[in-house]
N, C-alpha and C positions, 0 to 999 in steps of 0.2 A: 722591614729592612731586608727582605728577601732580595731583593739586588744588590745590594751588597755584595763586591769581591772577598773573598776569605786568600786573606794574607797567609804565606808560610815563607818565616825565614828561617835559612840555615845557616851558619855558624862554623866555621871551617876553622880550627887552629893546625898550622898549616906545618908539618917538618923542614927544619932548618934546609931553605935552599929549595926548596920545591913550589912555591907559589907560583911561578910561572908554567909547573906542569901542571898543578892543578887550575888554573883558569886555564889552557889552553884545553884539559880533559873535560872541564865543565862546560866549555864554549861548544865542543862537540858533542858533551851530550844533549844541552841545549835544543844545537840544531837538526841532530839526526833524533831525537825520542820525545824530548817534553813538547817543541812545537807543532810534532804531530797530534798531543795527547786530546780527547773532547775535555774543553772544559777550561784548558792552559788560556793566560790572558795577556799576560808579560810576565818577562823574567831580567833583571836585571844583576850583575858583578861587579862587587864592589872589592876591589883589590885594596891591600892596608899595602899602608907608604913601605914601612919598616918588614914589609915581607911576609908578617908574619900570621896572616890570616885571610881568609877571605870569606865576605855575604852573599850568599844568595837570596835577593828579596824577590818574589815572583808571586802573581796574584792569578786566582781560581775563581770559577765560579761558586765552586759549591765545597763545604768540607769531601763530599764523596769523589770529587773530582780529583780533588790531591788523593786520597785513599786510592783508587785506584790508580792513577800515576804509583804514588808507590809500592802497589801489587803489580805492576807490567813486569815482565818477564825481561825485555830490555833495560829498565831501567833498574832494573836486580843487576842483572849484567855488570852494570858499572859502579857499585856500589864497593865489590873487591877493591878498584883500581884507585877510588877514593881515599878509601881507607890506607891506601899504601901510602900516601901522600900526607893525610890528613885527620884530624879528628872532628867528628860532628856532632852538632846539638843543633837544635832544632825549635820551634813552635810555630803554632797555628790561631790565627785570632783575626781580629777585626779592626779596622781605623778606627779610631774614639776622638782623633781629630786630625786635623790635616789645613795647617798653614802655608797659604805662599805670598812670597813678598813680590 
């Protein structure tokens, strides 16, 4: 299963009124730090209707991949700016199944 992507989603519960700064904050770190990053494969945001959270599902090559993504010294950077907006939880794992209609 060595090719296998290593999934990490993140989990944003998001300060009343701020969702839209935070996908706009994430949309830019996105394109200026994780699509540079070796290893990054996609990154998807999933905005909640009601405001009040937001997912980032993004898929890696490798667990070391994400680990160093989040030892980059940019992507520190923006982690303040998050936090001011939102709170995060997080995991790391693998697809165990995958349906499409």
């Amino acid at each position: 299963m060595s090719d296998e992507s290593v999934i990490l989603i993140n989990m944003l519960k998001v300060k009343p009124g701020k969702q839209d700064a935070l996908v706009a904050l994430l949309r830019q770190n996105t394109d200026a730090v994780i699509r540079t990053l070796p290893g990054w494969k996609t990154t998807r945001l999933i905005a909640a209707r009601d405001g009040a959270g937001v997912v980032i599902y993004s898929e890696w090559e490798t667990p070391a991949a994400v680990e160093a993504m989040r030892g980059d010294p940019r992507m520190k950077a923006y982690l303040p700016k998050i936090s001011e907006l939102a709170s995060l939880d997080s995991i790391m794992g693998s697809a165990v199944l995958s349906e499409t209609r």
